[in-house]
matplotlib code that plots the C-alpha trace (Angstrom):
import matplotlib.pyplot as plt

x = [7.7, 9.6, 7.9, 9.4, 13.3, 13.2, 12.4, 14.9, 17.7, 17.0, 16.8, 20.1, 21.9, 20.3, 21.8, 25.0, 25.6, 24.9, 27.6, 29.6, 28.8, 29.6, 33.1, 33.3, 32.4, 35.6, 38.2, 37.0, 37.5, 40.5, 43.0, 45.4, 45.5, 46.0, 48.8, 50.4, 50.4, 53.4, 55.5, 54.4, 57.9, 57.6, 53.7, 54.4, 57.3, 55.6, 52.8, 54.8, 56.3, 52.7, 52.2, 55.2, 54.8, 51.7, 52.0, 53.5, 55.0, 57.0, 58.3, 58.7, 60.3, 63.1, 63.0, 64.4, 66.5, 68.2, 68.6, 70.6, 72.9, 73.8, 72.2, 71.1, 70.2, 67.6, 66.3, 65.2, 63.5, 61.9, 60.1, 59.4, 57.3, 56.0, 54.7, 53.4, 50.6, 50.4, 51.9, 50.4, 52.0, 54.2, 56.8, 57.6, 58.1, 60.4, 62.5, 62.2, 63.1, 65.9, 67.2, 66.9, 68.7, 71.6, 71.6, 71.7, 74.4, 77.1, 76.0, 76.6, 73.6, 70.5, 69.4, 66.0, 65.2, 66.0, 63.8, 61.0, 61.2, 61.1, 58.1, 54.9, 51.9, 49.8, 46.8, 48.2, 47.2, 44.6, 42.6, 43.3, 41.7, 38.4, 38.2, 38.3, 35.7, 33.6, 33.2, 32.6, 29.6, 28.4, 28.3, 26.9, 24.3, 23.4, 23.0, 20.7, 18.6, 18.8, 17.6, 14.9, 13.6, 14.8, 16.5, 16.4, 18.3, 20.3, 22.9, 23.9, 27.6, 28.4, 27.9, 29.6, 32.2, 32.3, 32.0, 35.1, 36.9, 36.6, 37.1, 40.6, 41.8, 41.3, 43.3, 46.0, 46.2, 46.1, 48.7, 50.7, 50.0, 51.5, 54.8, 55.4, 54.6, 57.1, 59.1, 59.5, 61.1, 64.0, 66.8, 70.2, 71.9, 75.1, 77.8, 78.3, 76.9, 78.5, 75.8, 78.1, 77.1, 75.1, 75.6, 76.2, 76.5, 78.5, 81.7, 80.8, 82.3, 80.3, 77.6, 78.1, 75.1, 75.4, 73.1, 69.7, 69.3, 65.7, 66.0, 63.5, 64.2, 63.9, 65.0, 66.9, 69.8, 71.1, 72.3, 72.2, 69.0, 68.7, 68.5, 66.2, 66.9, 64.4, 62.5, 65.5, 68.0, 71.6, 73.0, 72.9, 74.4, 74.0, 70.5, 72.2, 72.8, 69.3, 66.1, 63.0, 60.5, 57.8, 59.5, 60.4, 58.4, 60.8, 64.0, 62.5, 62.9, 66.9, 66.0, 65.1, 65.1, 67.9]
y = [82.8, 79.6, 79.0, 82.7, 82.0, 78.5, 80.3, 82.9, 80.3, 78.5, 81.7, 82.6, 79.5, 79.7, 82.7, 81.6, 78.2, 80.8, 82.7, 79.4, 78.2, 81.7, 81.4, 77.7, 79.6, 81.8, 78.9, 77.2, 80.2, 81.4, 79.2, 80.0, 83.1, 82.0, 79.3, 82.1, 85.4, 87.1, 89.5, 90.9, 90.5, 86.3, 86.6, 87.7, 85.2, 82.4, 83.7, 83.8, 80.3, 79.1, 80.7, 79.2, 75.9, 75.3, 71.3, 68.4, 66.6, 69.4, 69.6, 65.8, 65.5, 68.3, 67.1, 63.7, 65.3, 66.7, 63.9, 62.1, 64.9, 64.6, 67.7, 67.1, 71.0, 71.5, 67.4, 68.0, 71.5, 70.4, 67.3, 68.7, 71.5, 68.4, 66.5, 70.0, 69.3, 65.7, 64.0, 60.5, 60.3, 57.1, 58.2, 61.1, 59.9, 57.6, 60.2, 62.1, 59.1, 58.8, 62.1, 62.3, 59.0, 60.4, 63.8, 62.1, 59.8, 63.0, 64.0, 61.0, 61.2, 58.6, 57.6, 56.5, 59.1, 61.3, 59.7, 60.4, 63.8, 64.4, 62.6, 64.6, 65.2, 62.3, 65.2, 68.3, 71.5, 72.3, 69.5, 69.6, 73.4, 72.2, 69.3, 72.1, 74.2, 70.6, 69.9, 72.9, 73.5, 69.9, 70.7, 73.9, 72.9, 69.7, 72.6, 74.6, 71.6, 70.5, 74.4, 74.2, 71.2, 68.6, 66.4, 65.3, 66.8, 64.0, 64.7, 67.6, 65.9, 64.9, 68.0, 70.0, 67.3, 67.7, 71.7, 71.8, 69.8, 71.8, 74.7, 72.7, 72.0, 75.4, 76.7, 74.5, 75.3, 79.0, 78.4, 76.6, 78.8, 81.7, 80.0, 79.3, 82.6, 83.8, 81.5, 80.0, 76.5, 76.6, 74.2, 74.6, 74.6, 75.0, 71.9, 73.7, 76.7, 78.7, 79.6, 82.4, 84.7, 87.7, 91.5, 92.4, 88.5, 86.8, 85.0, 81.5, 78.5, 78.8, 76.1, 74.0, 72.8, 70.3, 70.6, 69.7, 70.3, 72.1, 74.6, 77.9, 81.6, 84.4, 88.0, 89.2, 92.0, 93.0, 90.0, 87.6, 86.0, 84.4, 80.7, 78.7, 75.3, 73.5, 76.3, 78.0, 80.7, 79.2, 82.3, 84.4, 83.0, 84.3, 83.9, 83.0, 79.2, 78.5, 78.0, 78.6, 75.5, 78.0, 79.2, 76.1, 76.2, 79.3, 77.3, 74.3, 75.6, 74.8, 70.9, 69.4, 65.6, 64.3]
z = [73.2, 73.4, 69.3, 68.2, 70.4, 68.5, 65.0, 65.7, 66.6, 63.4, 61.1, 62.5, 61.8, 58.2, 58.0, 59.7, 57.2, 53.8, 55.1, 55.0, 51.9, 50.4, 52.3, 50.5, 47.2, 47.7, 49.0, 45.5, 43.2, 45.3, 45.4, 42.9, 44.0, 47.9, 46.6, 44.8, 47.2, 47.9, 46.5, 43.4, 41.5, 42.8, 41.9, 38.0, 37.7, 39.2, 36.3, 33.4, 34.2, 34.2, 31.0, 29.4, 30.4, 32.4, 32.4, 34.2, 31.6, 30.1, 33.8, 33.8, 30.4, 31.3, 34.9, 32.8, 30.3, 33.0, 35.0, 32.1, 32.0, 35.7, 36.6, 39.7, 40.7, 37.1, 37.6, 41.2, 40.6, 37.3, 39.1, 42.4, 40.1, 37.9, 41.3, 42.6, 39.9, 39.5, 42.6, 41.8, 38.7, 38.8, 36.5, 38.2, 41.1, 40.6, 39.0, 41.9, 43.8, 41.8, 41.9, 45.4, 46.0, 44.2, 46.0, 49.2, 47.8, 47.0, 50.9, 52.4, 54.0, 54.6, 51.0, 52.6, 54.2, 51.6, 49.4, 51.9, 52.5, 48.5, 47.9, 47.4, 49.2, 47.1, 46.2, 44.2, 46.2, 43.9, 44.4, 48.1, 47.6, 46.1, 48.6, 51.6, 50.0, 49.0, 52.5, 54.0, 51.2, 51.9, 55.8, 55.3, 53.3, 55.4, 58.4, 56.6, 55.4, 59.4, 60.5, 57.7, 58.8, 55.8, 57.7, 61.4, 64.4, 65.2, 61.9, 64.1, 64.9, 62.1, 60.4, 63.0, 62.2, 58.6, 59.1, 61.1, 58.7, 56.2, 58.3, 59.2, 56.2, 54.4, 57.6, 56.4, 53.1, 53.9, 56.2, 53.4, 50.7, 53.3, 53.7, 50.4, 49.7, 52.2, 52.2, 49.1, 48.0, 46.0, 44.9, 44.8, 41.0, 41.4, 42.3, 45.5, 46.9, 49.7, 52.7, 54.4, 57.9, 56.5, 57.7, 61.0, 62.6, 64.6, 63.0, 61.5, 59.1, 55.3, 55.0, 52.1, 50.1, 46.9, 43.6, 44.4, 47.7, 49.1, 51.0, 51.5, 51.1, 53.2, 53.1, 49.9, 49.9, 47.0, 45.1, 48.4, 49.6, 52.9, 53.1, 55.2, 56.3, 59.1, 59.6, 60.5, 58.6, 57.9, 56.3, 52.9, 49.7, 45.4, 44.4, 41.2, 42.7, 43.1, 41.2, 42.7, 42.4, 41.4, 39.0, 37.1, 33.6, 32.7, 32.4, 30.9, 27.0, 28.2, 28.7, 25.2, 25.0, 22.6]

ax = plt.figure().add_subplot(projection="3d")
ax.plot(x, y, z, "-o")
ax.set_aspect("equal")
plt.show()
């Protein structure tokens, strides 16, 4: 009895860990479509930028063009997009350093800190997508090598461990993918864009944002869109004085290097 409970209990976590390592089979096929979910108007944009310009250093080169102009708003979306895909890249970061130092430097605000709060993620989400569904297949397969027999019980923490890990980090991601997908990243273009009190809310001063400001997007009416600022809405303003970061490689054929 106790023989047939044991081979029960180690059929079902056989069973259990192939489950896992199929869901690790869809986070690896899956996640441009996870970092890319939303709307279906955002979704086709976001595609057709890809398809226009795909790579970094277009990005990076009109990301620099337009940081010799002075164009603060097109140099801070173009590199932001650039380090989306290759956020270890030396040379774009330190135009994004740049750009951000000089953004912060028209607000008066902390240079430094600025600086910081541009600066990438050092692994690009798709990379950070195949490390999630890595571990969780590793773990997963380590379990059902343990259930089987191959190796011996006492691995059992460490791949619990390593299992929830992976189950972690692909929770992240999802999570991430989810807000940019509602909430998109966008940058402000214009040399100053008016955030004013949207329908129906109480009486407020205007918000003032400068080019190349980050800010996310939320609700869109008519030709206003809802900005987002610390989690938080600050108001409506023209979707015309902003570029979303996804959408990037479309405007890039306007940035040609002199």
């Amino acid at each position: 009895m106790i023989a047939d409970r044991a081979t029960w209990r180690a059929r079902w976590g056989t069973c259990v860990l192939a489950c896992g390592l199929w869901i690790a089979w869809g986070i690896a096929v899956s996640p441009a479509g996870a970092s890319g979910a939303g709307t279906s108007e955002a979704s086709a944009a976001e595609a057709k930028g890809r398809a226009e310009s795909p790579d970094a250093s277009s990005l990076y080169n009109a990301g620099t063009v337009a940081l010799g102009r002075g164009d603060l708003g097109a140099a801070v979306t173009f590199l932001t997009a650039a380090a989306r895909l290759e956020p270890r890249a030396s040379d774009i970061q330190a135009n994004l350093r740049v750009a951000a130092g000089q953004v912060a430097r028209l607000r008066g605000d902390d240079e430094r800190a600025a600086i910081d709060d541009a600066m990438p993620f050092p692994v690009a989400p798709l990379e950070a997508w195949w490390l999630a569904a890595g571990i969780l297949a590793l773990a997963c397969g380590l379990g059902i090598a343990k259930h089987l027999g191959v190796i011996p019980r006492v691995a059992a923490p460490a791949i619990i461990g390593a299992l929830s890990l992976g189950i972690g980090l692909s929770a992240w991601l999802h999570l991430a993918a989810w807000n940019e997908a509602r909430h998109p990243e966008a940058v402000v273009i214009v040399p100053t864009l008016s955030v004013e009190r949207g329908p129906d809310e109480p009486s407020r001063p205007a918000v003032l944002l400068s080019a190349g400001e980050r800010v996310r997007l939320g609700r869109s009416l008519g030709d206003l869109v809802e900005i987002r600022f610390g989690g938080n809405p600050i108001g409506w303003s023209p979707g015309a004085g902003l570029w979303r970061v996804a959408d990037a490689p479309r405007y890039t054929a306007r940035f040609h290097a002199e």
